[in-house]
Structure formats: structure tokens, C-alpha cells
N, C-alpha and C positions, 0 to 999 in steps of 0.2 A: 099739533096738526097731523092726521094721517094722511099720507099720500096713498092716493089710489094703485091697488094691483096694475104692476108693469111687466111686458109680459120679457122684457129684456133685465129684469132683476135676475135671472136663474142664470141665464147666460154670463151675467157679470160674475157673475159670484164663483163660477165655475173656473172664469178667467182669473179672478183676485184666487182660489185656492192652487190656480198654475203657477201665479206670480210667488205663492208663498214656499212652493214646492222648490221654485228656481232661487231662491233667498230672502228675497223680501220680506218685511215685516206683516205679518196678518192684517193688523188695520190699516195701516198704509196702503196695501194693494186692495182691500176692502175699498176704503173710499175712491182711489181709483178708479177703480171700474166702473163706481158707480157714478163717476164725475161724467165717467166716458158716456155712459147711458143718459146722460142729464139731458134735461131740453135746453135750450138756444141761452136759456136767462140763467144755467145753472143752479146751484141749489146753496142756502143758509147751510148753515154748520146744524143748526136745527131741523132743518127738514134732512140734511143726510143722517143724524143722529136716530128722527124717526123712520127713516127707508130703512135703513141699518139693524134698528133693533138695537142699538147701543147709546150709551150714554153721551152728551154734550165732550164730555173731557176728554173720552176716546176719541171722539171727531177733532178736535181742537190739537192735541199732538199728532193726529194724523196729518191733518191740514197742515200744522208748522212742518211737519218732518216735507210733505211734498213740495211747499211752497220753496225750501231752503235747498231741491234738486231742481226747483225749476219746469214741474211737471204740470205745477196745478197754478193759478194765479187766485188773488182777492180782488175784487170790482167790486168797488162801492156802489149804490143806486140812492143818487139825490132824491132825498125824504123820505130815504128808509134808514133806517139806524143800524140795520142788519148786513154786514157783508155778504156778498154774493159768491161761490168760489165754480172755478170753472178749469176746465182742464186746457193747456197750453200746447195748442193745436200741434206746433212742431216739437213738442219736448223734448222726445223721445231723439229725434235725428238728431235735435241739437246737441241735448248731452253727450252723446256718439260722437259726432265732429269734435265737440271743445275738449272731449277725453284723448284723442289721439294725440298734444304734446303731452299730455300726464303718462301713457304706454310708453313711450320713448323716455321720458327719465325714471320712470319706473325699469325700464330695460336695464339702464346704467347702473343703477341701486344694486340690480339685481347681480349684473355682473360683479360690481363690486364684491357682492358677497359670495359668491364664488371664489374670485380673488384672494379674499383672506381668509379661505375654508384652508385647513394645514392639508400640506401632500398626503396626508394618509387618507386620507376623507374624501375617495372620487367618488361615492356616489352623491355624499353634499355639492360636490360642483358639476355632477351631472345634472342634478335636479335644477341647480341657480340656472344652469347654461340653459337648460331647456326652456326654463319657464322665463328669462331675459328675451330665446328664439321668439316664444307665443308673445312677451309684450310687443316687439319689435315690429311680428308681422303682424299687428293689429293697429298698429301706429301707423305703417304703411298702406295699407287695405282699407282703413276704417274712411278717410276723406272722400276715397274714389269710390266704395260702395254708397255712401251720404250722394253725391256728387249724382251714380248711377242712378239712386231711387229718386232726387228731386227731376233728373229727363225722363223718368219714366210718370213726371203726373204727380208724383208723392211732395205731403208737403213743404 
């Protein structure tokens, strides 16, 4: 099935090649964007396959890769055989929030490794010390910026 020219296809795509720019995998942030552009009912693994220009299989580890961050969800629709996939309106905050104990034992990790860098090696444990600092104040910051954007309206 082709899906009709949408004129937010260009925009997404532009967005999926920022995401791939910042690390994310190509098709992952591919379907992504295009989950975000989706209407109210979502899209089959086949119809983003056809908006996409890409194969069934690429959509299919796409989808597992988003579903297993918690970005994207699967809804069934009684008397359709086809899953529906849809993007999970707070993902993004979420994952944000639930990462900040992960930055704090990752801090620790990190000092550890600091710790057993040998006395000759300061700039090995400047580099642990610093990048412990950036887990730290991320673990710290990251609840109350979450916190900020849902009193500002966000979801």
C-alpha cells in the first residue's frame, strides 16, 4: 500500500538525520520521526516500511530496538492481525528521569576508575574525575529539569 504525500515526511527525516548526527542508529531515528508524524492510529510495520522506502526487516529491528527504550509502544486492534506502533507520548522525559540513578552509579564506576589509575597517570584521573563531575551533575539536575518541563505544560 502507498501512503499518500505527507508534507511532514521532509521535516521528519531531517529530524531522524539530527538524531543520527547526535548517535543514534539511522533506522531507529528513521522510524522515529516518522512514528512522531503518524496520525492518532499509528502506523503497521508495513506501512512505515512503505513511507520509509525500506524493507519489512529494517522496520522490524527498528521497532524492537525503540520498543526495548521505551520510546515507541505495539497496540494491537481487535480484527486486525497487524500490530499498530505508536510513539510513547512521555518517552523521552521518561527515559531522562529513570537514567538519573544510572548517572550516579555510573559517577561511582567512574571514580573508581580513577582510583586505580597508578600515581603516574594524572591525566587518566583527570579525565575519570571529570567525566564522574558531568555523571554527577546530571543525576542531580536531570529530576528537577523533568520536574520543570511537566509545570511548564510538557508531558
Amino acid at each position: 500500500m502507498t501512503l499518500p504525500a505527507h508534507r511532514a515526511l521532509e521535516p521528519a527525516e531531517q529530524a531522524a538525520a539530527m538524531m543520527t548526527a547526535a548517535g543514534m542508529a539511522r533506522m531507529p531515528a528513521r522510524v522515529m520521526m516518522a512514528l512522531v508524524a503518524a496520525p492518532a492510529t499509528g502506523y503497521t510495520a508495513a506501512e512505515l516500511a512503505d513511507r520509509l522506502g525500506v524493507s519489512p526487516a529494517a522496520v522490524s529491528g527498528a521497532v524492537r530496538y525503540l520498543v526495548t527504550l521505551r520510546f515507541v509502544h505495539r497496540r494491537s486492534v481487535p480484527g486486525d492481525r497487524r500490530d499498530r506502533y505508536e510513539i510513547v507520548q512521555d518517552g523521552f522525559y521518561s527515559s531522562v528521569a529513570l537514567n538519573a540513578p544510572v548517572y550516579a552509579r555510573l559517577a561511582t564506576a567512574i571514580d573508581e576508575i580513577g582510583d586505580a589509575q597508578d600515581d603516574t597517570d594524572a591525566d587518566a584521573v583527570a579525565r575519570a574525575r571529570d567525566l564522574a563531575e558531568f555523571f554527577r551533575f546530571l543525576a542531580e539536575r536531570m529530576p528537577a529539569l523533568i520536574d520543570e518541563w511537566r509545570a511548564r505544560g510538557g508531558a
